[in-house]
C-alpha positions as CSV (number, residue, x, y, z in Angstrom):
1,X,178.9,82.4,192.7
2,X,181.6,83.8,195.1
3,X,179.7,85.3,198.3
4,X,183.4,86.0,200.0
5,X,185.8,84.5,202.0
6,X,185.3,80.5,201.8
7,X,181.7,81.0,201.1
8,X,180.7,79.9,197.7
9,X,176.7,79.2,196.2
10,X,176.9,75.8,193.0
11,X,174.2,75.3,191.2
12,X,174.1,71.8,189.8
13,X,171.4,69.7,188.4
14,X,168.6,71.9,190.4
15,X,171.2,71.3,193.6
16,X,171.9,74.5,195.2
17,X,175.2,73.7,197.7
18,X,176.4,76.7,199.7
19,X,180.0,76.1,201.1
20,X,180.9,77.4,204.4
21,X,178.8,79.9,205.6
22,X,179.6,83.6,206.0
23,X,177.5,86.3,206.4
24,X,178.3,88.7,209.6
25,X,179.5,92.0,208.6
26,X,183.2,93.3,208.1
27,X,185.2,94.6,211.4
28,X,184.5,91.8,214.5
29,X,187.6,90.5,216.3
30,X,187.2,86.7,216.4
31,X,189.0,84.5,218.5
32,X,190.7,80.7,217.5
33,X,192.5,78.6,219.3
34,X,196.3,79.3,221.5
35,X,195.4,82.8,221.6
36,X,195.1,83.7,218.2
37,X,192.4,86.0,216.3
38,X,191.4,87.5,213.3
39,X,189.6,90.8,212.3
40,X,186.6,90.3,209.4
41,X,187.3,92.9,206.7
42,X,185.3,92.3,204.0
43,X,181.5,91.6,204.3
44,X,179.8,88.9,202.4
45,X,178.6,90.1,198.3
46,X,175.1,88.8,198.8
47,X,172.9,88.8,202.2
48,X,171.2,85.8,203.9
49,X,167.4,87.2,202.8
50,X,168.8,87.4,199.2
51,X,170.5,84.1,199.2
52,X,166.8,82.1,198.2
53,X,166.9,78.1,198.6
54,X,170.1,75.9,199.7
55,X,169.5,72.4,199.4
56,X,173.1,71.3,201.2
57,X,175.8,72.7,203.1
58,X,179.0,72.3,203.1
59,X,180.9,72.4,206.5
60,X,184.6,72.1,206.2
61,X,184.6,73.0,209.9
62,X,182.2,74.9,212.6
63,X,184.6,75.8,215.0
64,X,186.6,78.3,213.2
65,X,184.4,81.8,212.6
66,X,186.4,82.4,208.9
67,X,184.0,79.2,208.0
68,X,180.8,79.4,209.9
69,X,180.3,82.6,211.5
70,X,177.2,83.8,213.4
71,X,174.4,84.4,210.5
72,X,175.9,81.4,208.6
73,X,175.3,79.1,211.9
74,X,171.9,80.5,212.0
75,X,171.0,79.9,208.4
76,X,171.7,76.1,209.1
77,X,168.4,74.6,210.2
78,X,166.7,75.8,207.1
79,X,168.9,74.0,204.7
80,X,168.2,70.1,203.8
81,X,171.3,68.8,204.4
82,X,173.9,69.8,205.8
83,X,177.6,67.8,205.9
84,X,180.8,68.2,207.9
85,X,183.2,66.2,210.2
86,X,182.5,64.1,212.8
87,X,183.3,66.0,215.4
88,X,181.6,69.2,214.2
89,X,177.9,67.4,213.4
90,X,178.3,66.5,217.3
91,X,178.7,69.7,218.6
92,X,176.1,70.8,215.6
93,X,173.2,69.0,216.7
94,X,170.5,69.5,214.5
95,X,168.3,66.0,212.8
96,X,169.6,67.1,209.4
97,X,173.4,67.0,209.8
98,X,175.8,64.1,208.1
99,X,179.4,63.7,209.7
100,X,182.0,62.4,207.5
101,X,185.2,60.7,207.8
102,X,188.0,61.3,205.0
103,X,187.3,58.5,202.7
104,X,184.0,58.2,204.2
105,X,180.7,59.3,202.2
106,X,177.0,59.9,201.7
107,X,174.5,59.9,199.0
108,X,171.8,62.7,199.1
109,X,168.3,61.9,197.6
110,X,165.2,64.3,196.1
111,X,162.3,62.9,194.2
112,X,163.0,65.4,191.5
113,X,167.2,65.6,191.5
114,X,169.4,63.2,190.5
115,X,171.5,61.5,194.1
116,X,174.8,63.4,194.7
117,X,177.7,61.3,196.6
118,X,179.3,64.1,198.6
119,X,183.0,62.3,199.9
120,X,185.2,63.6,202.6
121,X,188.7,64.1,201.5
122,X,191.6,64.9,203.8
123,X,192.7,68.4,205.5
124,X,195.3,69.3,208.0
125,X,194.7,72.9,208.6
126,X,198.0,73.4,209.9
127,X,201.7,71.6,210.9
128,X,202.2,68.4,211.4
129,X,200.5,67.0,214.8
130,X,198.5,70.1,215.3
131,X,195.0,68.5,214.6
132,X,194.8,68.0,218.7
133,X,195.0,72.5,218.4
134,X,193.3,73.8,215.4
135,X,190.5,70.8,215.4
136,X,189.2,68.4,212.7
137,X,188.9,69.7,209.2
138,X,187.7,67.8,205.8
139,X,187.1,68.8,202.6
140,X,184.3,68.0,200.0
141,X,184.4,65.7,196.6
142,X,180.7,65.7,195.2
143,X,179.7,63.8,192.1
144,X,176.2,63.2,190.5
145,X,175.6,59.1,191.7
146,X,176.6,57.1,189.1
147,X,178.9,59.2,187.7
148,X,182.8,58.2,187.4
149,X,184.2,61.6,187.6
150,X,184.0,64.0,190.1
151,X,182.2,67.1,189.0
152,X,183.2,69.2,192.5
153,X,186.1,69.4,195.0
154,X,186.8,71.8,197.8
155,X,189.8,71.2,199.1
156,X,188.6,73.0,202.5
157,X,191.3,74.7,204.6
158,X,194.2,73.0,204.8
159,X,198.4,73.0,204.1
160,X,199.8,71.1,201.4
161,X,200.1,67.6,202.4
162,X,201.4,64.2,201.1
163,X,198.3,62.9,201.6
164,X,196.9,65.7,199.4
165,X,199.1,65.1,196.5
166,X,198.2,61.8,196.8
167,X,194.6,62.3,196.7
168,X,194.7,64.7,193.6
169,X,197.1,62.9,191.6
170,X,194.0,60.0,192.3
171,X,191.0,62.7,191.3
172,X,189.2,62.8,188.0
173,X,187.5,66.5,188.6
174,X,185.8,68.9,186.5
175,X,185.8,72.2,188.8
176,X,188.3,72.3,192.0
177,X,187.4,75.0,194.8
178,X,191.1,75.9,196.4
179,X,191.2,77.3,199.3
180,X,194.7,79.2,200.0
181,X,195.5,82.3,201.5
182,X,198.8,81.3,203.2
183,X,197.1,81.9,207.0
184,X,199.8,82.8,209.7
185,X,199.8,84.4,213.2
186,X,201.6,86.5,215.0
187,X,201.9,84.4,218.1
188,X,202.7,81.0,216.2
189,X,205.8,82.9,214.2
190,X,206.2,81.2,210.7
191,X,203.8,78.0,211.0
192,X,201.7,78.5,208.2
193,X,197.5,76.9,208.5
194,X,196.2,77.3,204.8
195,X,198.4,76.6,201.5
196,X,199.5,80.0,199.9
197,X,199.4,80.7,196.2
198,X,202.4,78.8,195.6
199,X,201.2,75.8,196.7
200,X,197.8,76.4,195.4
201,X,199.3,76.2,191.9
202,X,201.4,72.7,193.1
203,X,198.1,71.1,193.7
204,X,196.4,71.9,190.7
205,X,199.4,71.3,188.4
206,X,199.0,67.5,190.2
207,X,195.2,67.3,190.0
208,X,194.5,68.8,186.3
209,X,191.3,69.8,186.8
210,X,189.2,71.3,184.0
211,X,188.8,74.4,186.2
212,X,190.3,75.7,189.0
213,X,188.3,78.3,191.1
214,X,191.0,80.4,193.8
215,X,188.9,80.5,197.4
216,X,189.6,82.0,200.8
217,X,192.1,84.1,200.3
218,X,191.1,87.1,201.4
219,X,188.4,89.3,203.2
220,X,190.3,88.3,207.1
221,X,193.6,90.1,208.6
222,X,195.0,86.5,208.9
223,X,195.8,86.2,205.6
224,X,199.6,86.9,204.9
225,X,200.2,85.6,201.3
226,X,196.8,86.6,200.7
227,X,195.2,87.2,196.8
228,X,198.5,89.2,196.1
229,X,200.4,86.0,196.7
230,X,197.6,84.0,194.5
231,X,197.7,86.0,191.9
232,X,201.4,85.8,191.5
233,X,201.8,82.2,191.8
234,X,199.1,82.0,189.1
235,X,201.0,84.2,186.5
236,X,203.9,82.5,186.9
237,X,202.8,79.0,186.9
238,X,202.8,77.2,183.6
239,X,200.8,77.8,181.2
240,X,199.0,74.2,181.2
241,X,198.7,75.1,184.7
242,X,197.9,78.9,184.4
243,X,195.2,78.2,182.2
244,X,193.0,76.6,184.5
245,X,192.1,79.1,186.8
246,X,189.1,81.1,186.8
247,X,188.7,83.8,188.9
248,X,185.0,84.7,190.1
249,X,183.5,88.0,190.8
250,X,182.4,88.8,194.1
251,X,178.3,88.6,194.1
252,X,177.5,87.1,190.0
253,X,176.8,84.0,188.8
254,X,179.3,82.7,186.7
255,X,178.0,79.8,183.9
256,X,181.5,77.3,183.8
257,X,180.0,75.9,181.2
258,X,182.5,77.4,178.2
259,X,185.6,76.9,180.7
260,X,184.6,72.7,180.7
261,X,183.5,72.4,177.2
262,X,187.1,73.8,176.2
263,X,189.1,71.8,178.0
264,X,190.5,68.0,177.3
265,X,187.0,66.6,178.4
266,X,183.5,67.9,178.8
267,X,180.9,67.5,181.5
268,X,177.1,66.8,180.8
269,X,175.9,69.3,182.5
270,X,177.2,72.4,183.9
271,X,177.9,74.4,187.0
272,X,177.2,77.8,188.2
């Protein structure tokens, strides 16, 4: 279910993961680093109160307000797990966090669920050698334990790397999460901090996943390729390519189960 923005809700095997947390309402200024800002304009498609259980979150970052704002920080302590960088479990503090490392993982446990392996994969959310500015930044491949193939990957917010193509071109994965939106700033000229559509379409023409899902590409006034960019980058990509988006609707659950059983493989069980 897209909530908007980054913030998605999965439903797999009883697991309910909520990915980067965004709840405060449209038309806030909020500041990131050098300078820079961005004004909220779109509010989330589902409230906190209506959200109901979250057994992990996912926390590309917490020091950027696109990707944990104020009611999504808050919500925090009352999920089971939560899982980010390093860095950003330091400054979170709480008994229930799990920092990763790219390449780095963690296996989550319930007495009734099957164990998910959550992986960090790499992110660079911006030019090269500006990690020391816009901070540390992973992103997310979860699989049921056991399992060879990856059933979920969010690339989190980051440019189009060669470390990225190397990673997908490695990745057996059923749904990909794809952050773009083609983030640029006013002060920082044409140095772009997210992929755009374009590039988007790069990454999933090298990863092949069974399904695709666009994220984070609009809803802020720092978006500059935006979903108009992502949606024409998707029409005119290949059709092999083309093919394996889906687009979700803001606030509804959408059962991915036809999208995987359609493609060149199936998955077990499916995702929402």
């Amino acid at each position: 279910m897209r909530i908007g923005g980054p913030t998605l809700l999965v439903e797999m095997d009883d697991w309910r993961i909520l990915i980067d947390p965004t709840f405060d309402p449209p038309g806030r200024r909020y500041p990131f680093a050098l300078g820079t800002s961005s004004v909220k304009t779109r509010g989330p498609a589902l409230s906190v109160d209506d959200l109901g259980r979250v057994d992990v979150i996912l926390l590309s970052h917490d020091h950027h307000a696109d990707n944990l704002d104020a009611a999504g920080r808050a919500m925090l302590p009352a999920a089971s797990h939560v899982v980010t960088t390093v860095s950003g479990a330091r400054r979170l503090g709480i008994p229930h966090v799990h920092g990763l490392r790219p390449d780095h993982d963690v296996v989550l446990e319930h007495p009734s669920k099957q164990p998910l392996r959550i992986s960090a994969t790499p992110s660079r959310h911006g030019p090269p050698l500006s990690r020391p500015v816009v901070g540390e930044v992973i992103g997310f491949a979860v699989r049921r334990q056991h399992h060879a193939r990856t059933d979920l990957w969010v690339t989190g917010d980051t440019v189009l790397t060669r470390r990225l193509r190397r990673v997908a071109k490695g990745m057996d994965v059923d749904v990909a999460i794809v952050n773009a939106g083609g983030v640029r700033f006013r002060i920082t000229g044409p140095l772009e901090y997210t992929m755009t559509g374009a590039d988007a379409v790069t990454l999933v023409g090298l990863l092949q996943p069974r399904v695709a899902i666009p994220a984070h590409y609009d809803g802020w006034s720092h978006f500059r390729d935006g979903e108009t960019g992502m949606r024409a980058a998707i029409r005119d990509a290949p059709r092999s390519v083309r093919e394996r988006f889906c687009w979700l609707p803001d606030g509804r659950a959408v059962d991915l189960t036809a999208q995987l059983n359609t493609s060149h493989h199936t998955t077990e069980r499916p995702l929402s």
